[in-house]
C-alpha positions in Angstrom: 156.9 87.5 129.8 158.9 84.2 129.7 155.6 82.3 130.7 154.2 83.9 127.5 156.7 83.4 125.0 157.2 79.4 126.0 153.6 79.2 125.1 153.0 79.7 121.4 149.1 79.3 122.1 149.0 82.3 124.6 146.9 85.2 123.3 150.0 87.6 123.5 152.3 85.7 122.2 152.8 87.2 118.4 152.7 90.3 120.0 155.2 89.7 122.7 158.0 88.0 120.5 157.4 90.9 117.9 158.0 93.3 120.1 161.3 91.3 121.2 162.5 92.0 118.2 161.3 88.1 116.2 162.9 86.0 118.4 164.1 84.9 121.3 165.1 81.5 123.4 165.0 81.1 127.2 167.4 79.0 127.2 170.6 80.7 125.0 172.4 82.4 126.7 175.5 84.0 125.0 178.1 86.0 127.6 180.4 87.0 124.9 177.5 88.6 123.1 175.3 90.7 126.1 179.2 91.9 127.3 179.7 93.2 123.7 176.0 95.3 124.2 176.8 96.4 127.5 180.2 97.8 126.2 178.4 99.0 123.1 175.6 100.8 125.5 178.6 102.0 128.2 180.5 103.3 124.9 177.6 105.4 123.9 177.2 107.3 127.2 180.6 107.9 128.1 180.3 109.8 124.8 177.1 111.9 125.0 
């Protein structure tokens, strides 16, 4: 998938970066913000 979406020119790669969500960068990387998911995520099963 990464090979894909550093390649604009790659046959899958409007498909792939839609289905991302519209975006994404390889090389951000933001711990403050995938902790807040995971807490998010953990939240939502500890109350199912």
């Amino acid at each position: 998938m990464l090979e894909i979406i550093k390649n604009p020119k790659d046959k899958e790669y409007k498909e792939t970066i839609e289905w991302l969500g519209g975006g994404f960068d390889p090389e951000r990387f933001d711990l403050t913000e995938v902790n807040e998911m995971v807490e998010h995520y953990r939240d939502m099963e500890m109350s199912v």
